[in-house]
Backbone and ligand atoms as CSV (ligand in chain L), in Angstrom:
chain,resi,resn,atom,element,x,y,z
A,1,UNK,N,N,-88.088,4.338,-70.482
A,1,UNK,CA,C,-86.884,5.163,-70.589
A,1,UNK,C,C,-87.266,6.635,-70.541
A,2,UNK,N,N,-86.508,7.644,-69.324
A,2,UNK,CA,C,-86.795,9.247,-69.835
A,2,UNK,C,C,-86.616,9.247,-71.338
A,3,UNK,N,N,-86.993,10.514,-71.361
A,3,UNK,CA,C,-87.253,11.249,-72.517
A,3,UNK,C,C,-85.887,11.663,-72.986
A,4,UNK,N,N,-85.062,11.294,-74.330
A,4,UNK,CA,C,-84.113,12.269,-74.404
A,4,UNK,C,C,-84.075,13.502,-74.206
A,5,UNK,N,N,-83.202,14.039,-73.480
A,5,UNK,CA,C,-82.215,15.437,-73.555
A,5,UNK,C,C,-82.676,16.113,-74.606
A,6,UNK,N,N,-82.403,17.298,-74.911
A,6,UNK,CA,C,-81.834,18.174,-76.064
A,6,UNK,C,C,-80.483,18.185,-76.408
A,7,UNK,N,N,-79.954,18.489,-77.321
A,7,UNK,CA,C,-78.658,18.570,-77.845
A,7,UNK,C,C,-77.979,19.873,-77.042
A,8,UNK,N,N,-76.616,20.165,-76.888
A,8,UNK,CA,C,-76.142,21.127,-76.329
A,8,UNK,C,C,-74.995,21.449,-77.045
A,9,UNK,N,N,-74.404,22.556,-77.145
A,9,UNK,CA,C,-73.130,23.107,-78.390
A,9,UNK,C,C,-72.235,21.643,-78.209
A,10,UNK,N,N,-71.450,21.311,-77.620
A,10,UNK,CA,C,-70.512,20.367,-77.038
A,10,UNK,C,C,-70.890,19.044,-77.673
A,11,UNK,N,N,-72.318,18.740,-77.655
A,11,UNK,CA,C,-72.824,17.526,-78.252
A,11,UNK,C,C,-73.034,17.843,-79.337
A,12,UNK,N,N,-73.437,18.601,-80.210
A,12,UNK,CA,C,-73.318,19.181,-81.691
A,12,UNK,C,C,-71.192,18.867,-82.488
A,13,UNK,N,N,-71.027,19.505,-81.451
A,13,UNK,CA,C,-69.449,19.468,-81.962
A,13,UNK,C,C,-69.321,18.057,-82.100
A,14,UNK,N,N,-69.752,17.131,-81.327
A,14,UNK,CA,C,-69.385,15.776,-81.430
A,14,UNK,C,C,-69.727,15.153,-82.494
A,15,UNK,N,N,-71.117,15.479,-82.722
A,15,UNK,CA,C,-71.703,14.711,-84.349
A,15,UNK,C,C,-70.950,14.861,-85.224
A,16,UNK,N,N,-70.458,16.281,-85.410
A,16,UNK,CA,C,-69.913,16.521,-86.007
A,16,UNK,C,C,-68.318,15.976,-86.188
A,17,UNK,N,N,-67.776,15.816,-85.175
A,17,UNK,CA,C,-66.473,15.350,-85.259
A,17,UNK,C,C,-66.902,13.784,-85.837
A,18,UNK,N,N,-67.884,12.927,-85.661
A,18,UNK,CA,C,-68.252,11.861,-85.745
A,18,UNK,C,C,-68.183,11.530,-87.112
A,19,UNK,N,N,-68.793,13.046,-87.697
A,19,UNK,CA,C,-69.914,12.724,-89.091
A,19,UNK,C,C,-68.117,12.931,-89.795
A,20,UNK,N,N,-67.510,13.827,-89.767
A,20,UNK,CA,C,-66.084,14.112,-89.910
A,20,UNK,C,C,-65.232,13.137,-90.264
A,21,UNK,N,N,-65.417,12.281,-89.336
A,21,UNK,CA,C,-64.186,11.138,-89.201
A,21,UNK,C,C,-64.672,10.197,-90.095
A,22,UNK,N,N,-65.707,9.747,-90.218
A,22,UNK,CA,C,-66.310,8.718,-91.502
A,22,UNK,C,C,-66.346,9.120,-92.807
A,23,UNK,N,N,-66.736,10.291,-92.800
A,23,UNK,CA,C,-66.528,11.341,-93.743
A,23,UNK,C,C,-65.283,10.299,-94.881
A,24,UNK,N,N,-64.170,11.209,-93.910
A,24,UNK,CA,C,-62.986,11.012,-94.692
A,24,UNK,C,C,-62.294,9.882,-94.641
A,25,UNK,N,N,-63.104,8.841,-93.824
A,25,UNK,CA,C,-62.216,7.405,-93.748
A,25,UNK,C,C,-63.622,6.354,-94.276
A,26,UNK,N,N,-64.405,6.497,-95.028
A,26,UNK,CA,C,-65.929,5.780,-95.557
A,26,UNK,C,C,-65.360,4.747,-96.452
A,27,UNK,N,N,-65.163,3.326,-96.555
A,27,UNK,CA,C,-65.440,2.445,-97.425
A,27,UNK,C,C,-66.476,1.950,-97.359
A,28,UNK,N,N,-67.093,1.261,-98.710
A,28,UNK,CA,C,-68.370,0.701,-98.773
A,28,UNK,C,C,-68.148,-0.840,-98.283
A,29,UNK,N,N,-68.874,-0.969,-97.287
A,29,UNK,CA,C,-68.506,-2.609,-96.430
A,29,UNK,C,C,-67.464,-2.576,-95.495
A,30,UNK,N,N,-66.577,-1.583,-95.516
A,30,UNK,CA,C,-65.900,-1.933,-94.614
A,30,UNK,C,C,-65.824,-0.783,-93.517
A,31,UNK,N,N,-65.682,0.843,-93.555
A,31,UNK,CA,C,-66.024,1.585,-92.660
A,31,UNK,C,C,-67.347,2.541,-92.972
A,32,UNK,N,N,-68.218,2.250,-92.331
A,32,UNK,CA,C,-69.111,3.039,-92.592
A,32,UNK,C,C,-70.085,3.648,-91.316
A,33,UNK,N,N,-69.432,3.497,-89.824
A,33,UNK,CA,C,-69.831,4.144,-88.566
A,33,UNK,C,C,-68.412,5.159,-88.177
A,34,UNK,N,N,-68.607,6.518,-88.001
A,34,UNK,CA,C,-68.086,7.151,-86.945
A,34,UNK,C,C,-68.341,7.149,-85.633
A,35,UNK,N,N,-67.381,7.655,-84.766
A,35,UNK,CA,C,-67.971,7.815,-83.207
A,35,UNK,C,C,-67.003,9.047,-82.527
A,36,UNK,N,N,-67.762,9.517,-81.874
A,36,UNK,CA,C,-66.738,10.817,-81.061
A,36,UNK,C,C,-67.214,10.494,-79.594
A,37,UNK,N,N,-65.965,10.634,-78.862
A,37,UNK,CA,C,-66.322,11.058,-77.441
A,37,UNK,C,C,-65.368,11.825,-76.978
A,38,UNK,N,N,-65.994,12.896,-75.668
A,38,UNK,CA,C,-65.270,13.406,-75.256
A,38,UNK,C,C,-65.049,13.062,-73.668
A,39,UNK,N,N,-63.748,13.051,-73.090
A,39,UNK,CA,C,-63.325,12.316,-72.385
A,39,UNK,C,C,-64.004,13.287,-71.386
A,40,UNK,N,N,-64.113,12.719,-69.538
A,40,UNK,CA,C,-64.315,13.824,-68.328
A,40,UNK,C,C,-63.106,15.135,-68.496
A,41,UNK,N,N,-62.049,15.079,-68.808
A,41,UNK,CA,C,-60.847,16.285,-68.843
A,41,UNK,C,C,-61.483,17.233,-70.208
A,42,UNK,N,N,-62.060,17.009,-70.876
A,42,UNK,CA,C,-62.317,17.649,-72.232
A,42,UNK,C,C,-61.923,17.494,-73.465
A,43,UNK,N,N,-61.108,16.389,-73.879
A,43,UNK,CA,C,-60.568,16.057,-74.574
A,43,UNK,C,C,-61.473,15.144,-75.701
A,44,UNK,N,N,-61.159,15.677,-77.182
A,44,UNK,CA,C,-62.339,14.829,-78.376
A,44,UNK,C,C,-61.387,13.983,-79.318
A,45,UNK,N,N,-61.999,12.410,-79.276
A,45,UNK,CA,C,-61.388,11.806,-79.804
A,45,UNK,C,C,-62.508,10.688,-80.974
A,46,UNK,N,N,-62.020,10.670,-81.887
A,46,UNK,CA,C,-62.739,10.053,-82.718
A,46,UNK,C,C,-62.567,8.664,-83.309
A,47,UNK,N,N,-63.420,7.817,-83.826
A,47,UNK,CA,C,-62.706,6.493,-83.968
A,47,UNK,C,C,-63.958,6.217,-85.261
A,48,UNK,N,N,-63.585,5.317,-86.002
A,48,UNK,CA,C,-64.265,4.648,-87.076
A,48,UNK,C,C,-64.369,3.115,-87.134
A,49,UNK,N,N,-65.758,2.565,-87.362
A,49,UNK,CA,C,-65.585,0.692,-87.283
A,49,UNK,C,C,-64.461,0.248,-88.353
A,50,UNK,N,N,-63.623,-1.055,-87.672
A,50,UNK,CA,C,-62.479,-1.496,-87.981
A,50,UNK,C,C,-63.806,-3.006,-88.714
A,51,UNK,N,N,-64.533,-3.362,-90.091
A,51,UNK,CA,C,-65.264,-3.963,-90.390
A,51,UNK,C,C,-64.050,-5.272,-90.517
A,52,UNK,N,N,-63.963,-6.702,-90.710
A,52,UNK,CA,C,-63.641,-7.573,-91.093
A,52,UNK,C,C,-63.718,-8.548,-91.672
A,53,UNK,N,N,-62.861,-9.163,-92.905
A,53,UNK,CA,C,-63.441,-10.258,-93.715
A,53,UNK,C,C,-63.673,-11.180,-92.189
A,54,UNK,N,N,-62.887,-11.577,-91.547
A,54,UNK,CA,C,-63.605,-12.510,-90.602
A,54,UNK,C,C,-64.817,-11.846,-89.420
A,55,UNK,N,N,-65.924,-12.237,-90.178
A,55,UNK,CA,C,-66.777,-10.618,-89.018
A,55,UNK,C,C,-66.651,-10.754,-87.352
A,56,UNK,N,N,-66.363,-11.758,-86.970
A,56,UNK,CA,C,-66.618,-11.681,-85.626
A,56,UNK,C,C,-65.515,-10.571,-85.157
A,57,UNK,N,N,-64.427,-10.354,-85.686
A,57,UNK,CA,C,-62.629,-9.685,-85.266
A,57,UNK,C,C,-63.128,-8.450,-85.680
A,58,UNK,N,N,-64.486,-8.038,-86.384
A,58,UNK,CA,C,-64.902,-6.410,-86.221
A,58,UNK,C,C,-65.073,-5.556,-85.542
A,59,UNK,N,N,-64.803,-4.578,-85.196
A,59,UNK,CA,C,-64.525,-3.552,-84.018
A,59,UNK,C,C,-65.456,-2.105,-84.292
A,60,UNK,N,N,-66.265,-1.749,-83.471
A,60,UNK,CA,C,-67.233,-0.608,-83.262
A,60,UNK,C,C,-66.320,0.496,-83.451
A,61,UNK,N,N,-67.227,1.568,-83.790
A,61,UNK,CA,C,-66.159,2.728,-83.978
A,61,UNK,C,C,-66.151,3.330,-82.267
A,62,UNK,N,N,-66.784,3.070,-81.809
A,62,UNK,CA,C,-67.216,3.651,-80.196
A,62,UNK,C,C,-65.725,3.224,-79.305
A,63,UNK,N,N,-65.910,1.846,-79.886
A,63,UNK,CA,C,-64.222,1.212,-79.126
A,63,UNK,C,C,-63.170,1.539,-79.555
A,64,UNK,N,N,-63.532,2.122,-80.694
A,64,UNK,CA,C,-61.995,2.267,-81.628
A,64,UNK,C,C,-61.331,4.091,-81.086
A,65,UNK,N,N,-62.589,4.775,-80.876
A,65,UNK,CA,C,-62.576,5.832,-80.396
A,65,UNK,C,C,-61.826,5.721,-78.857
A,66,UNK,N,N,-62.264,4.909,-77.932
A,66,UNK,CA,C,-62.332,4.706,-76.767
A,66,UNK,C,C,-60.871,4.092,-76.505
A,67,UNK,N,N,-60.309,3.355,-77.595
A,67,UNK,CA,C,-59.032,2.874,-77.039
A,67,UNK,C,C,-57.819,3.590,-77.352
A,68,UNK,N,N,-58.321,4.946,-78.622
A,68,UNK,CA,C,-57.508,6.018,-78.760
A,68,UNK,C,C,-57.179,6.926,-77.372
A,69,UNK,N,N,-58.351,7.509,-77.192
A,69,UNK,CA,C,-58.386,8.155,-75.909
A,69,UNK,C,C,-57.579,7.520,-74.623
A,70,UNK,N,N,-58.124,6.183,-74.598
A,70,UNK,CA,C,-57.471,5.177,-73.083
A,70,UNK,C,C,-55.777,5.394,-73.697
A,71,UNK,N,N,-55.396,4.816,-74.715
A,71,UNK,CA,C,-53.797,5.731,-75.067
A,71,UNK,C,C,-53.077,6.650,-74.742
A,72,UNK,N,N,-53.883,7.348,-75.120
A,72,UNK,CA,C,-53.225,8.597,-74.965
A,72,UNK,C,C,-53.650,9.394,-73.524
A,73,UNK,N,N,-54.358,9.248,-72.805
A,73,UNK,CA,C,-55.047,9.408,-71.341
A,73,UNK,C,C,-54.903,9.012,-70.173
A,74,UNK,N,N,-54.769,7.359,-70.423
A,74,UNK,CA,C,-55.626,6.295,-69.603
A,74,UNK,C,C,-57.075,6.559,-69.029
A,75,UNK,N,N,-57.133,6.333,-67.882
A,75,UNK,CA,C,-58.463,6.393,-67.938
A,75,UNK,C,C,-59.680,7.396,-67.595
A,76,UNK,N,N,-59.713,8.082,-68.271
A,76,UNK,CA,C,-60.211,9.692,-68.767
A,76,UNK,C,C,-61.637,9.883,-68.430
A,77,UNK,N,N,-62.682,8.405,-68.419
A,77,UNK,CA,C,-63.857,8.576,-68.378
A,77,UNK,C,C,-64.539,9.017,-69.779
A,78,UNK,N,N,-65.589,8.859,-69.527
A,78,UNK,CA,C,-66.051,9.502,-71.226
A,78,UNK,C,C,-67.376,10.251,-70.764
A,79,UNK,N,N,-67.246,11.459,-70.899
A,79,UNK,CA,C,-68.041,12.255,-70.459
A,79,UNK,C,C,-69.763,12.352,-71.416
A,80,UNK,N,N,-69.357,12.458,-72.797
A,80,UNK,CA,C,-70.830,12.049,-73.728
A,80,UNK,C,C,-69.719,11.654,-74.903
A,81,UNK,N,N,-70.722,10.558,-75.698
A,81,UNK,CA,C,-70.244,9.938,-76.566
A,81,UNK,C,C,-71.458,10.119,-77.839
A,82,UNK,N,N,-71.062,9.668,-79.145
A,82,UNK,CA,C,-71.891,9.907,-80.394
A,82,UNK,C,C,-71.084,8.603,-81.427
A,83,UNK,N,N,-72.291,7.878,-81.958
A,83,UNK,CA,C,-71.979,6.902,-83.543
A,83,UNK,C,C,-72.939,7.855,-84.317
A,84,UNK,N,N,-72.205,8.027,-85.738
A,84,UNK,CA,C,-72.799,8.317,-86.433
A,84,UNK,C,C,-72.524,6.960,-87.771
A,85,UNK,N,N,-73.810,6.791,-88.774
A,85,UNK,CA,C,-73.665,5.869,-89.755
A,85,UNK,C,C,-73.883,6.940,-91.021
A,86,UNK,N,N,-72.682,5.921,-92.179
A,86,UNK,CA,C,-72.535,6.916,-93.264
A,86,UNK,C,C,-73.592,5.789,-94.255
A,87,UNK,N,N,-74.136,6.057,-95.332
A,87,UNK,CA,C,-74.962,5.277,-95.687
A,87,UNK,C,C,-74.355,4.676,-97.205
A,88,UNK,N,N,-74.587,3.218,-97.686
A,88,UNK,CA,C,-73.816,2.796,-98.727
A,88,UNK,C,C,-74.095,3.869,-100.089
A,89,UNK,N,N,-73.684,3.763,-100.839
A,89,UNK,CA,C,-73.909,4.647,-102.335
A,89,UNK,C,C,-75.108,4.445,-102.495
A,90,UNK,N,N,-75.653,3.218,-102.559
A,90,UNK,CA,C,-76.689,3.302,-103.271
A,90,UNK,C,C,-78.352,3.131,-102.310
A,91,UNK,N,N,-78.137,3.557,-101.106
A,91,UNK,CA,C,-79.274,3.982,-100.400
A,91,UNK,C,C,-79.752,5.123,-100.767
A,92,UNK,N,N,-81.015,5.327,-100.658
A,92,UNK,CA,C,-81.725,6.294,-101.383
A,92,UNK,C,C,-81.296,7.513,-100.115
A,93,UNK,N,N,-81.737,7.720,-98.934
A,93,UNK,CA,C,-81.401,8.741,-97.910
A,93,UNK,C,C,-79.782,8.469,-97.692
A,94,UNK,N,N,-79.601,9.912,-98.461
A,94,UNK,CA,C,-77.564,9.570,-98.695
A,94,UNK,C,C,-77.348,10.648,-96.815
A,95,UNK,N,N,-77.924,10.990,-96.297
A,95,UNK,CA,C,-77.643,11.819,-95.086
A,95,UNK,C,C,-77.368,10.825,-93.677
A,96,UNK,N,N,-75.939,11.529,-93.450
A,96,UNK,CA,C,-75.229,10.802,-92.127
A,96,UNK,C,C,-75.731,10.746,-91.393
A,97,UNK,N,N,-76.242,9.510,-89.994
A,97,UNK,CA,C,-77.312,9.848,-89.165
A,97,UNK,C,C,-76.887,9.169,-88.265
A,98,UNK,N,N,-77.429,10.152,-86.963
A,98,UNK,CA,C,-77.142,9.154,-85.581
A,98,UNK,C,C,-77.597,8.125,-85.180
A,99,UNK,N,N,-76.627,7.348,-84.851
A,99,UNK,CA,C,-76.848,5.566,-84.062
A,99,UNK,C,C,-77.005,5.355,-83.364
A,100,UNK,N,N,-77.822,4.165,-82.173
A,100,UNK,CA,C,-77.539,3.842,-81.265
A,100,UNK,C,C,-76.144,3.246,-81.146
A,101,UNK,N,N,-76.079,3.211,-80.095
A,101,UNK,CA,C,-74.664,1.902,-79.967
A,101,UNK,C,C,-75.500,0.672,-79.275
A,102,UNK,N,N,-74.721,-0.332,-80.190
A,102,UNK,CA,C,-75.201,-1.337,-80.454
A,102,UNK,C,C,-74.660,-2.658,-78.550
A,103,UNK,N,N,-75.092,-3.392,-78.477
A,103,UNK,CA,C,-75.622,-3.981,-77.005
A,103,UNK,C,C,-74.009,-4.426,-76.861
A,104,UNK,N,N,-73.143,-4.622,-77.599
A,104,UNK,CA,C,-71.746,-4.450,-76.484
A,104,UNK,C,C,-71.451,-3.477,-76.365
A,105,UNK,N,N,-71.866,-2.505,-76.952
A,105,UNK,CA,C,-70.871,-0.711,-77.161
A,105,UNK,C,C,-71.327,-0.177,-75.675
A,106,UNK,N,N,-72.997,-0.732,-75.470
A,106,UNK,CA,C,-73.049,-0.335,-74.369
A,106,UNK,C,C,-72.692,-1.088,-73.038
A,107,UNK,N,N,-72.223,-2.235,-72.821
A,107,UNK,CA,C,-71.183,-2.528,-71.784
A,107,UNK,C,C,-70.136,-1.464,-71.340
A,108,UNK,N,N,-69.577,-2.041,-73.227
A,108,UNK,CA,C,-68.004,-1.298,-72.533
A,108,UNK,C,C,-68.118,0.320,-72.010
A,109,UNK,N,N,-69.003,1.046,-72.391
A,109,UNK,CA,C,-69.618,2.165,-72.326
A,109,UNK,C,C,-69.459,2.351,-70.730
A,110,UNK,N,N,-70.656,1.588,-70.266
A,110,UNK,CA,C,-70.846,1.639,-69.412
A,110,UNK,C,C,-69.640,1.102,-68.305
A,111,UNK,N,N,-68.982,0.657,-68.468
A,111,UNK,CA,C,-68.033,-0.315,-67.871
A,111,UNK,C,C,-66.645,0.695,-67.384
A,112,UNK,N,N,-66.503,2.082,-68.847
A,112,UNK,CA,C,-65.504,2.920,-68.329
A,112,UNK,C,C,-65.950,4.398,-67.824
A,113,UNK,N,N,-67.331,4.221,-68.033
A,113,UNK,CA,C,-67.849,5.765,-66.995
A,113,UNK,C,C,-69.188,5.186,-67.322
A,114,UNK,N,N,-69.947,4.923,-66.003
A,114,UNK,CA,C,-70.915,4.296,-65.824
A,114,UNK,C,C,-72.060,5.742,-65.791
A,115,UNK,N,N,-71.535,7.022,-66.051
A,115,UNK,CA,C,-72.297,8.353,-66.067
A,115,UNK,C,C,-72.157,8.917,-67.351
A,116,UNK,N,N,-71.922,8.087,-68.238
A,116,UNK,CA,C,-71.455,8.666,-69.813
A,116,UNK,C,C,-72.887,9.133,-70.302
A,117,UNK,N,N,-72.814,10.132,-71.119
A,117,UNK,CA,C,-73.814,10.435,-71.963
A,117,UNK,C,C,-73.765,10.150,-73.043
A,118,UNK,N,N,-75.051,9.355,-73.875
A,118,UNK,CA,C,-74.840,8.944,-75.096
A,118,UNK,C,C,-75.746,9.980,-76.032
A,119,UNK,N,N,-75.722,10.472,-77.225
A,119,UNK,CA,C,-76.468,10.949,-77.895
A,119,UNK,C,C,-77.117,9.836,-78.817
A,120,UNK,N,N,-78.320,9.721,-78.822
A,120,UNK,CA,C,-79.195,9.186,-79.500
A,120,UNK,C,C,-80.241,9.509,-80.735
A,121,UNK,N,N,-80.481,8.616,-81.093
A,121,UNK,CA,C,-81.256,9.047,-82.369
A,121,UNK,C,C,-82.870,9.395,-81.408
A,122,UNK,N,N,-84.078,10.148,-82.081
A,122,UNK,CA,C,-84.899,10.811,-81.284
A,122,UNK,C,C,-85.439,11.782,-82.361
A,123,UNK,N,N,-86.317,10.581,-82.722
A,123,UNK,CA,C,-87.424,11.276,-84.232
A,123,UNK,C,C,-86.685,12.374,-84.856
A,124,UNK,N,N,-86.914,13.745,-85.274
A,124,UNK,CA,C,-86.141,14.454,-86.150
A,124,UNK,C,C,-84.878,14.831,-85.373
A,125,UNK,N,N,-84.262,15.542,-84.679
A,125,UNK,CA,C,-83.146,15.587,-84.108
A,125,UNK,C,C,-82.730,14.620,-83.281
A,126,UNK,N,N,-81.544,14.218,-82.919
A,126,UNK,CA,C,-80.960,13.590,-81.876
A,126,UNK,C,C,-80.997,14.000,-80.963
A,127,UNK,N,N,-81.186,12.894,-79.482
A,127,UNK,CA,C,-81.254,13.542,-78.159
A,127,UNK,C,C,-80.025,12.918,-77.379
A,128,UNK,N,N,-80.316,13.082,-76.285
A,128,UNK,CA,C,-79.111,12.357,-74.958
A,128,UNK,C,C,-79.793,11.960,-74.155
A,129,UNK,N,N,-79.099,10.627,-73.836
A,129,UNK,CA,C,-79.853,10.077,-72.658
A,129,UNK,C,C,-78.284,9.368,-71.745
A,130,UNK,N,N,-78.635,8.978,-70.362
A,130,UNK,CA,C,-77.601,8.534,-69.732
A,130,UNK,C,C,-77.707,6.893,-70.245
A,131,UNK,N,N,-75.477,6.831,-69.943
A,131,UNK,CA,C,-75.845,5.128,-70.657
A,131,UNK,C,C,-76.611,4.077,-69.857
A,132,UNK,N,N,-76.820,4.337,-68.491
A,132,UNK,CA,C,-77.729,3.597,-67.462
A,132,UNK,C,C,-78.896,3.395,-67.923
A,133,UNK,N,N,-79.816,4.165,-68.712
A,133,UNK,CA,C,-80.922,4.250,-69.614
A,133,UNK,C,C,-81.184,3.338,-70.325
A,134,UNK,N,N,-79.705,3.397,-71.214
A,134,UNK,CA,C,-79.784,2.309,-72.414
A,134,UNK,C,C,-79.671,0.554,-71.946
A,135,UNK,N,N,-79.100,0.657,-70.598
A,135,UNK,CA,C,-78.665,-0.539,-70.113
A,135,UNK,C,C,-79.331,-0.909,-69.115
A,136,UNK,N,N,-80.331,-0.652,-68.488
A,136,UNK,CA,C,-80.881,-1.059,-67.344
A,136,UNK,C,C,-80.484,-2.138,-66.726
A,137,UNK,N,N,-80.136,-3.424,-67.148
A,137,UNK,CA,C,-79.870,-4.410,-66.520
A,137,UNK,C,C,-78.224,-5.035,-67.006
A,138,UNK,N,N,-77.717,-4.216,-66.553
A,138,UNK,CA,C,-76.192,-4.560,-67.032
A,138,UNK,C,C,-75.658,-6.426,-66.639
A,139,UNK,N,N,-74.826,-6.860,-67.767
A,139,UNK,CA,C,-74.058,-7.813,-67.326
A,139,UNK,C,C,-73.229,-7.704,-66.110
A,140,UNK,N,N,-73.302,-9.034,-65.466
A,140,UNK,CA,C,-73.246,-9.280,-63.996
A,140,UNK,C,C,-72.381,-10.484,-63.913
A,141,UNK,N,N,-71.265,-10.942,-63.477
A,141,UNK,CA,C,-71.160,-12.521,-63.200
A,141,UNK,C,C,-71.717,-13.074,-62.491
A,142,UNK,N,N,-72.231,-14.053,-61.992
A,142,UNK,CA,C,-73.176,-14.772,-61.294
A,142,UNK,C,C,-72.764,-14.227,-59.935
A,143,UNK,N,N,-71.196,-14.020,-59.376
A,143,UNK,CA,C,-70.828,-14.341,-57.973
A,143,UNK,C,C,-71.095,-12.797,-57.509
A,144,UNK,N,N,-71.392,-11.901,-58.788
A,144,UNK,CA,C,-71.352,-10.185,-58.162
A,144,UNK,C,C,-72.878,-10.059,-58.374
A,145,UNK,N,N,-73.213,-9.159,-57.204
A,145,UNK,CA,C,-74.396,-8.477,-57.269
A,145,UNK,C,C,-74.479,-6.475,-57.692
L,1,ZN,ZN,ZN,-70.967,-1.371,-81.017
């Protein structure tokens, strides 16, 4: 995989909108990922994991973000995207930190702007890398090449 990116003002704002949105919507077990993206038009939308007593019906904050935007947009593209995780009470490192997105986030990711930028975690600061990076070998149905 290249090397992450550096961070850029625009991708800073995002953590931040990320770290923001969990912030103020954090239950213990049940929301504890933010996510920001900003759409190709410029537009920042934020979403938080929807956790569930039945876990499979749990929802990423990346999607939850993503189907705000597709709402209110349609289909906008997602120009760079950010998860951030808030950590339970009683973890010793109480500091919000960037996530990967986890191996469906990057489908659907990839699936509605196949040029999205993701910010990634990347030893002391976070970097960016393209979601093609994270996915090299994307899901395929047998009959498509
Ligand atoms: Zn996910």
């Amino acid at each position: 995989m290249k090397r992450p990116a550096k961070l850029v003002k625009g991708d800073r704002v995002l953590v931040d909108a990320a770290t923001a949105a969990i912030k103020q919507r954090y239950r213990n077990d049940w929301q504890e990922v933010g996510a920001a993206l900003r759409t190709r038009s410029g537009k920042v939308f934020t979403g938080v994991n929807l956790d569930a007593y039945l876990g499979r019906m749990a929802v990423c904050a990346e999607a939850v973000a993503l189907g705000r935007a597709f709402v209110e947009l349609g289909d906008d593209g997602i120009e760079t995207i950010v998860a951030v995780r808030h950590p339970p009470p009683d973890e010793k490192d109480q500091n919000i930190r960037v996530v990967s997105p986890c191996g469906a986030c990057r489908e659907l990711i990839f699936d509605y702007d196949p040029k999205a930028r993701v910010i990634v975690p990347n030893g002391r600061s976070p970097g960016v890398v393209a979601i093609g990076d994270l996915l090299p070998n994307k899901y395929r149905r047998g009959s498509e090449t």
